[in-house]
MIMI-787554 format. One record per residue (C-alpha): x negated, y, z negated; residue number from 1; residue in three letters. Coordinates in pm, whole numbers, padded with zeros to 5 digits. Layout:
LONU, X, Y, Z, NUM, ALA $
...
This chain:
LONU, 00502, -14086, 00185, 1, UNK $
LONU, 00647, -14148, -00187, 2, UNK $
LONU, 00855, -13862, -00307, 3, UNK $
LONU, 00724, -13928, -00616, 4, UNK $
LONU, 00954, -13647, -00807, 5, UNK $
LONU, 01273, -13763, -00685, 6, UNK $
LONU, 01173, -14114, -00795, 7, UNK $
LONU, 01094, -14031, -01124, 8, UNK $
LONU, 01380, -13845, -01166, 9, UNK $
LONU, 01633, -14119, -01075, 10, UNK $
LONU, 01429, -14345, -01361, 11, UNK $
LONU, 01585, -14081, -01653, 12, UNK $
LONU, 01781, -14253, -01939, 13, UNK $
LONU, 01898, -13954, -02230, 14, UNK $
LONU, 01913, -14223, -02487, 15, UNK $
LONU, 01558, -14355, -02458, 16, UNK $
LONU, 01415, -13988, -02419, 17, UNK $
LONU, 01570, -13932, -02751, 18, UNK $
LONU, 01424, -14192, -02913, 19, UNK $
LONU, 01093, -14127, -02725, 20, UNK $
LONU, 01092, -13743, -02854, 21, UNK $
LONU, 01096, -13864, -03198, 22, UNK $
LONU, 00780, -14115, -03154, 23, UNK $
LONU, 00548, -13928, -02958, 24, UNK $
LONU, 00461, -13594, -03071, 25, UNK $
LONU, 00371, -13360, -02753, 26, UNK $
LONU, 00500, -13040, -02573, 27, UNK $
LONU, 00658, -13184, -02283, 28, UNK $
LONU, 01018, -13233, -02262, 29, UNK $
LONU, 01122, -13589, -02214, 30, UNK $
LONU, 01311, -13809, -01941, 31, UNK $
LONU, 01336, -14127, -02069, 32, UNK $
LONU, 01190, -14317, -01803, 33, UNK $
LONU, 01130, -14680, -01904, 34, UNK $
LONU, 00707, -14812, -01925, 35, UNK $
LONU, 00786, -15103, -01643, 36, UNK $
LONU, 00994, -14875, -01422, 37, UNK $
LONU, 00660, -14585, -01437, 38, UNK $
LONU, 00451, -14873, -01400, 39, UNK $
LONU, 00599, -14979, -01093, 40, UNK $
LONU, 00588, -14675, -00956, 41, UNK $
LONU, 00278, -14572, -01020, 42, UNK $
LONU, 00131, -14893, -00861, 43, UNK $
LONU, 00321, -14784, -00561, 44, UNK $
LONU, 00174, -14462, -00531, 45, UNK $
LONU, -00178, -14565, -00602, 46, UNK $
LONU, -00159, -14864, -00323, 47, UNK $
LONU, 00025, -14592, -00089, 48, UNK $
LONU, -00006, -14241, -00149, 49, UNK $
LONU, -00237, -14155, -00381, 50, UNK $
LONU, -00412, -13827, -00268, 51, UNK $
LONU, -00103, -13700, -00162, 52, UNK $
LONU, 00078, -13729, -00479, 53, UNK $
LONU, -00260, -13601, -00675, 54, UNK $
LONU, -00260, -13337, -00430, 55, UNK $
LONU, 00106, -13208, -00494, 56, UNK $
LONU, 00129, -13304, -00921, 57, UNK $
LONU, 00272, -13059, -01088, 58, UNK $
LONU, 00348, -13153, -01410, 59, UNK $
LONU, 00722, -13077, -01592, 60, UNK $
LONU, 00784, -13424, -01812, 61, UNK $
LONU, 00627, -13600, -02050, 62, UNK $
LONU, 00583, -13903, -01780, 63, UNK $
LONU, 00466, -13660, -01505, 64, UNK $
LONU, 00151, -13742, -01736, 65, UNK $
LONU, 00219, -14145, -01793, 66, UNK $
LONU, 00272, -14153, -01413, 67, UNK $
LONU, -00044, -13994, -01335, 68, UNK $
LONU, -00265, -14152, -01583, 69, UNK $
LONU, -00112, -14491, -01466, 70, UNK $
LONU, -00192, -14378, -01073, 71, UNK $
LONU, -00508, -14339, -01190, 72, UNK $
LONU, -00575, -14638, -01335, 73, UNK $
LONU, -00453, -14891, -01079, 74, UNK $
LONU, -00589, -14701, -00791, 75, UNK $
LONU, -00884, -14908, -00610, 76, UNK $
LONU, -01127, -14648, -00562, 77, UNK $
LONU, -01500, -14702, -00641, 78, UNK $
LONU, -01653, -14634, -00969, 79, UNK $
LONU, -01779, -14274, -00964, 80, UNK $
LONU, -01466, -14140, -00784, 81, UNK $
LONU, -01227, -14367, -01042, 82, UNK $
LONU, -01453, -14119, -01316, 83, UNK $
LONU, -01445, -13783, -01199, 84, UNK $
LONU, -01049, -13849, -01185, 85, UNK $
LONU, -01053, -13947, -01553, 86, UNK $
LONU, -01301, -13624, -01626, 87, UNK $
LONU, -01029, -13426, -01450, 88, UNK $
LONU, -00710, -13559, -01665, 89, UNK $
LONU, -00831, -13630, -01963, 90, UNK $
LONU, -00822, -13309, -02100, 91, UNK $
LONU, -00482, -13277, -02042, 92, UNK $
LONU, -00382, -13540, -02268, 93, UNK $
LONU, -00208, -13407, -02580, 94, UNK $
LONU, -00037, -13732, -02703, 95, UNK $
LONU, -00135, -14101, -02793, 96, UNK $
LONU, 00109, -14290, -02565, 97, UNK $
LONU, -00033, -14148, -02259, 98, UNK $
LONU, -00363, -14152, -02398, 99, UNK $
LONU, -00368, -14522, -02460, 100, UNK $
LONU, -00196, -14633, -02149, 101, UNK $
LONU, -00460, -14483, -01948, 102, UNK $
LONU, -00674, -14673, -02101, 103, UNK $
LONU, -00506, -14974, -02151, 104, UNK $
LONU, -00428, -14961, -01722, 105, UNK $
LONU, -00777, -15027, -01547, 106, UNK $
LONU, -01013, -15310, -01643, 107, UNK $
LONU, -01388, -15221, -01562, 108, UNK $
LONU, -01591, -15530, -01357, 109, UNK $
LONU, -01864, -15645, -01578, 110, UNK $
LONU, -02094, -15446, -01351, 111, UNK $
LONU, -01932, -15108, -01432, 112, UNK $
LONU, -01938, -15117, -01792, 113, UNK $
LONU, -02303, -14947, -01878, 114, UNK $
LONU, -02194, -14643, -01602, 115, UNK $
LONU, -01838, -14636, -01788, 116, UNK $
LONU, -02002, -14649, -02173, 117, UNK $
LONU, -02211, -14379, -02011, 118, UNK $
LONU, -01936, -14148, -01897, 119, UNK $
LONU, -01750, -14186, -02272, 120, UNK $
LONU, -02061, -14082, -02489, 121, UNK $
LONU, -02022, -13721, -02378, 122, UNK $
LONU, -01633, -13759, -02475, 123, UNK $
LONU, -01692, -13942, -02793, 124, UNK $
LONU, -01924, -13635, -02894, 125, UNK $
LONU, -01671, -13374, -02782, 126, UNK $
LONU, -01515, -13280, -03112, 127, UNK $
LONU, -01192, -13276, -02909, 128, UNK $
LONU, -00919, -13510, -03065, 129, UNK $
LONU, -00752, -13670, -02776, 130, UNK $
LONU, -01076, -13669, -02559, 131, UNK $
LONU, -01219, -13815, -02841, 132, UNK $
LONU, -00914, -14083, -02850, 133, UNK $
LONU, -00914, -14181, -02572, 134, UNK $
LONU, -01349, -14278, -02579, 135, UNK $
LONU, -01250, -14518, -02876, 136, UNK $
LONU, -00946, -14667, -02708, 137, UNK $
LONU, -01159, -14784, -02433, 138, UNK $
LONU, -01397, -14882, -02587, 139, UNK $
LONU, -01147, -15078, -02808, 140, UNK $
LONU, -01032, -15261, -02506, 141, UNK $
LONU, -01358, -15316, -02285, 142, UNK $
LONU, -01618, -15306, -02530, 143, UNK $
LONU, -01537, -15512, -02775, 144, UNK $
LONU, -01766, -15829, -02713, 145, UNK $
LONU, -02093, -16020, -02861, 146, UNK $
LONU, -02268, -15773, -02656, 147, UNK $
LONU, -02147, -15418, -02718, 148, UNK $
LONU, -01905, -15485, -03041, 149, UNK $
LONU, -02235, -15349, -03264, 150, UNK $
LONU, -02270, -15015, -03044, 151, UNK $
LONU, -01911, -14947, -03072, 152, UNK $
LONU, -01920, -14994, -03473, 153, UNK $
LONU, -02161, -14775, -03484, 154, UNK $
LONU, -01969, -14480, -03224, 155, UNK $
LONU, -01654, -14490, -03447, 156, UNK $
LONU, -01912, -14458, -03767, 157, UNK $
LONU, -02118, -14170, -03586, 158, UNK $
LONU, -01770, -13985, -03467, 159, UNK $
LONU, -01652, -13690, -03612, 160, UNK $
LONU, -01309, -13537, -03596, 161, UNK $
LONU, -01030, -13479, -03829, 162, UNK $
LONU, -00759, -13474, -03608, 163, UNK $
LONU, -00497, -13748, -03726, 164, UNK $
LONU, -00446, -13940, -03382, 165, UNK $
LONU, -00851, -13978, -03357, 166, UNK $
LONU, -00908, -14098, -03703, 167, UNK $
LONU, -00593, -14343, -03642, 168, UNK $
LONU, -00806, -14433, -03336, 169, UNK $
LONU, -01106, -14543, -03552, 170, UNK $
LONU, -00934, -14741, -03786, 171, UNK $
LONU, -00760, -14928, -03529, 172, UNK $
LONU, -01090, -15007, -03336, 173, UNK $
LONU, -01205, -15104, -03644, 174, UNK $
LONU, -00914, -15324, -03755, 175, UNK $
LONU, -00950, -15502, -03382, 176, UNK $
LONU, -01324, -15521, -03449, 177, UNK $
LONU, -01221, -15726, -03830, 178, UNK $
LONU, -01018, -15936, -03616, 179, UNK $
LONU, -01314, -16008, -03374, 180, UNK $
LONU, -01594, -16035, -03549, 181, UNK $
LONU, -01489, -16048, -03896, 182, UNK $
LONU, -01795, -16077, -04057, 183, UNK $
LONU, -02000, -15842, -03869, 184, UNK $
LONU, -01682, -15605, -03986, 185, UNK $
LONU, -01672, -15679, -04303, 186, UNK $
LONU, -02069, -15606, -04338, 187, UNK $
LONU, -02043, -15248, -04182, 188, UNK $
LONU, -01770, -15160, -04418, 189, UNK $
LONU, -01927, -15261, -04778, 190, UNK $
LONU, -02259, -15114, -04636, 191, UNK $
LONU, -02369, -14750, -04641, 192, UNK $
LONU, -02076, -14628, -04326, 193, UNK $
LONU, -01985, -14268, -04322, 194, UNK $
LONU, -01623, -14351, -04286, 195, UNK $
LONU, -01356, -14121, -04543, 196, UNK $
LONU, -01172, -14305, -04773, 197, UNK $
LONU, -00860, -14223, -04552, 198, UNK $
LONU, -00997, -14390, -04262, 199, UNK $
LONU, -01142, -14719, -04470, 200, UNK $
LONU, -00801, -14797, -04632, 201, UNK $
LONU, -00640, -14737, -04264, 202, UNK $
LONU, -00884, -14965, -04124, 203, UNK $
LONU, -00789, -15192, -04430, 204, UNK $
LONU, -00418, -15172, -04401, 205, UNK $
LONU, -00407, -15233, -03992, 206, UNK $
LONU, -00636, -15554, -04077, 207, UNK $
LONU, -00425, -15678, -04284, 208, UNK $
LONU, -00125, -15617, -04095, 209, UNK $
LONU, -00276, -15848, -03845, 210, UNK $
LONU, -00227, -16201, -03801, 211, UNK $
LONU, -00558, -16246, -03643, 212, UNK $
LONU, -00758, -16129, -03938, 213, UNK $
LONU, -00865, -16467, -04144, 214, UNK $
LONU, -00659, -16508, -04464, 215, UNK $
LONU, -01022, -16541, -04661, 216, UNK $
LONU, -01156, -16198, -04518, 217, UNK $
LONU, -00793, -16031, -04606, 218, UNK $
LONU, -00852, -16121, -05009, 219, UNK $
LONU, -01156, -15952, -04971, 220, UNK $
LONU, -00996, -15634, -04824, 221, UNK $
LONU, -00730, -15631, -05082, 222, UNK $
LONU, -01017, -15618, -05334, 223, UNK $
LONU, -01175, -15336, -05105, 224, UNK $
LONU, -00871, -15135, -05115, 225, UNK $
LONU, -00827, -15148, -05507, 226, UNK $
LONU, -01198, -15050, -05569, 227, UNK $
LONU, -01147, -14758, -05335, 228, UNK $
LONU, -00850, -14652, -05562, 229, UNK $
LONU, -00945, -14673, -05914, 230, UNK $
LONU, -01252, -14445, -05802, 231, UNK $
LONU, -01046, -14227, -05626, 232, UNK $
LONU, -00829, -14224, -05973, 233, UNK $
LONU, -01141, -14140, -06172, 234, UNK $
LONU, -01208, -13883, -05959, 235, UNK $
LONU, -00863, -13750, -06009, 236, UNK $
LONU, -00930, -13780, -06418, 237, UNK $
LONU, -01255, -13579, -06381, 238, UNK $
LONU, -01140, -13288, -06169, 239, UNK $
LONU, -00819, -13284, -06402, 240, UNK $
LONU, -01011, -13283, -06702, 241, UNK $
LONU, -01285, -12988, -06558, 242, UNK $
LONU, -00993, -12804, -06473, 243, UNK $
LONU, -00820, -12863, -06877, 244, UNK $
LONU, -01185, -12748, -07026, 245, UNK $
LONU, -01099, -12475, -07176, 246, UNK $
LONU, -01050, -12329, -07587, 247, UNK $
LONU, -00759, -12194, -07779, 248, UNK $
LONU, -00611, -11887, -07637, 249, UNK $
LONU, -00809, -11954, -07314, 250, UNK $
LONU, -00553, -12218, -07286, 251, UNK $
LONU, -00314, -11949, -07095, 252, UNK $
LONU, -00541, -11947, -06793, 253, UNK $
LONU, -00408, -12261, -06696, 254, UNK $
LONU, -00049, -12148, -06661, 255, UNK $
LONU, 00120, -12023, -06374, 256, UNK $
LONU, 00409, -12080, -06139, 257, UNK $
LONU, 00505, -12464, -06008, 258, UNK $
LONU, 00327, -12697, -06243, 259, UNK $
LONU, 00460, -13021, -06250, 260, UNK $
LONU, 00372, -13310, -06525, 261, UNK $
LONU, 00213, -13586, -06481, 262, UNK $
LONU, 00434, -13823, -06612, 263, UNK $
LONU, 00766, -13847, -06432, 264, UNK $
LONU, 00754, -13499, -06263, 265, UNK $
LONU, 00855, -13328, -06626, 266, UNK $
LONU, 00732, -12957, -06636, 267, UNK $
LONU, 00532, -12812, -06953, 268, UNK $
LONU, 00814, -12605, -07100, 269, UNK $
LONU, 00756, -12317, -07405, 270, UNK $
LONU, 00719, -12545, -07692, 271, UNK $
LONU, 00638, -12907, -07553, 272, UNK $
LONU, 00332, -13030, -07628, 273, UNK $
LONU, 00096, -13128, -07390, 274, UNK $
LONU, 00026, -13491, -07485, 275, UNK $
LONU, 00437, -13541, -07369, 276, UNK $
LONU, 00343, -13511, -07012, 277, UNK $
LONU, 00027, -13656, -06957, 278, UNK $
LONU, 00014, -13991, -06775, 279, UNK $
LONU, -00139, -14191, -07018, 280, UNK $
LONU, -00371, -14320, -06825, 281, UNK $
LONU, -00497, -13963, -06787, 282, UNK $
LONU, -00464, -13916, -07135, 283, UNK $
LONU, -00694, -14155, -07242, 284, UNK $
LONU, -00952, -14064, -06955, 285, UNK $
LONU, -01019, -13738, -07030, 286, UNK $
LONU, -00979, -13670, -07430, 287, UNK $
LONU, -01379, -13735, -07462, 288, UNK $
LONU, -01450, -13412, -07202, 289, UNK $
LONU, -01192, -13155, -07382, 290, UNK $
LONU, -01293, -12953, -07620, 291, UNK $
LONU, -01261, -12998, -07948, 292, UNK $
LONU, -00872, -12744, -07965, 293, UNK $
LONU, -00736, -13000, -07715, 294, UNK $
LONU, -00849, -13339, -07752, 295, UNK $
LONU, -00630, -13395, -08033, 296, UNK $
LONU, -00340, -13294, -07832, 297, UNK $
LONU, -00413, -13517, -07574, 298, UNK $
LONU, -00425, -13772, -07819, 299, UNK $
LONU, -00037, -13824, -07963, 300, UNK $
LONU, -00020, -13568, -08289, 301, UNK $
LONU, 00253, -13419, -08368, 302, UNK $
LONU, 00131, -13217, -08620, 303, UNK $
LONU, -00154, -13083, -08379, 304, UNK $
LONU, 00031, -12955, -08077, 305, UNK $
LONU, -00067, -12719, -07774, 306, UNK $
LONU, 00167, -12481, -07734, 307, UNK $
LONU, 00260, -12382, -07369, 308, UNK $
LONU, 00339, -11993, -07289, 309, UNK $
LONU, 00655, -11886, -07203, 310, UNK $
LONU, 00602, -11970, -06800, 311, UNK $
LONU, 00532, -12307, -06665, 312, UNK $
LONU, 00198, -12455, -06646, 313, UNK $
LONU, 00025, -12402, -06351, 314, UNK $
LONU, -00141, -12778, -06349, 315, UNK $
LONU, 00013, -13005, -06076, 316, UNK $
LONU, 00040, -13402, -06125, 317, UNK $
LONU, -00184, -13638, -06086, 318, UNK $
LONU, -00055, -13941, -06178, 319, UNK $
């Protein structure tokens, strides 16, 4: 039998938990224990001891979870079993490192992959962030061939969560996707996708981060990226501007504590005019939607100047 505890004890190292602690967010305190030292170990206990150790975990450390998830995943056990041992762990997963190794650890036979794609559906529909994770992972890394690659385009489209690591998740399926099928890719994203903005330029930046991406598909990207930016500018201009309609006196409305400029991170300070802190970009944007008391201020006129109250404008930077 494997004392599995005393083992993973003797694998600590205080300089690599330290550096661990700052790269994976979770509430577990850390040992240190090195990914090919856990991996050893876990194969171990899953050729040796494996309901024993399941029988007795009781978690403390960040790698009491890598250990088990890894148990799990090289353990030769048939299909259904392998799956109800996933349905009980998963949702104890609060981080992406152990989220992703479990993932990354078993490889499903061709002949298990419509009863595994099965099994995630209910998890990609859960609403729950690392649940949901850990559905796009794997299908990221068994699911991504001629046959299924549309299906699992169209999962990472259909999901729905705002937590940060599941929305990295997408984008990163997505970016492996660009790198696999490029063109089918490229079509889903300049259709009609439900993806955020966030999550398109994520999916953009990880593609071109790659080296597998073709050079010809990243120029078209780039241009992807830029388009998404100048309209997310003009929205900027537009809810600036609606939020600057205002007349004369009504002017004062606007003004409150912790406005910054836009240009250079000046405030608006009792006597400046307003056209010397708009970026000028802005500036030029918006003059046609003021009313008629502002526009000329926006517009450089000295002689025509908005005079700010004696507290600090209440409109924050955008530009």
């Amino acid at each position: 039998m494997i004392d599995a505890r005393r083992e993973l004890l003797s694998l600590r190292d205080e300089d690599n938990a330290a550096f661990a602690a700052k790269l994976i967010p979770c509430g577990h305190e850390f040992l240190g224990a090195r990914t090919p030292e856990l991996r050893e170990l876990a194969k171990r206990i899953s050729e040796e001891d494996l309901d024993g150790y399941l029988g007795s975990w009781s978690p403390e450390f960040f790698e009491d979870y890598m250990l088990r998830g890894m148990a799990i995943g090289y353990a030769k056990v048939p299909l259904e079993r392998r799956l109800r041992l996933y349905e009980d762990f998963v949702p104890l997963i609060d981080n992406w490192s152990v989220c992703d190794s479990l993932c990354s650890t078993w490889k499903p036979r061709p002949e298990e992959k419509d009863r595994l794609w099965e099994f995630l559906m209910p998890c990609i529909e859960s609403g729950e962030e690392f649940r949901m994770r850990f559905a796009a992972v794997m299908m990221m890394d068994h699911f991504l061939d001629e046959g299924h690659v549309d299906a699992v385009i169209a999962e990472m489209d259909r999901a729905r969560c705002e937590g940060y690591y599941m929305k990295m998740a997408v984008a990163w399926c997505l970016a492996t996707c660009m790198a696999k099928f490029p063109e089918r890719t490229m079509e889903y994203l300049k259709g009609d996708n439900s993806l955020d903005n966030w999550t398109t330029l994520k999916t953009i930046q990880k593609s071109l981060e790659s080296r597998r991406v073709p050079d010809g598909t990243k120029d078209e990207l780039r241009a992807m990226r830029t388009s998404i930016r100048k309209a997310e500018l003009r929205l900027e201009r537009l809810s600036l501007a609606r939020r600057m309609r205002v007349h004369g006196a009504d002017f004062q409305t606007l003004c409150g504590p912790g406005g910054a400029g836009a240009s250079g991170g000046d405030r608006l300070r009792p006597g400046q005019g307003l056209e010397l802190v708009l970026h000028p970009v802005l500036r030029d944007s918006i003059a046609e939607l003021l009313p008629a008391p502002l526009r000329d201020a926006v517009h450089v006129a000295p002689r025509k100047r908005v005079q700010v109250p004696q507290h600090r404008c209440g409109l924050e930077a955008d530009g």
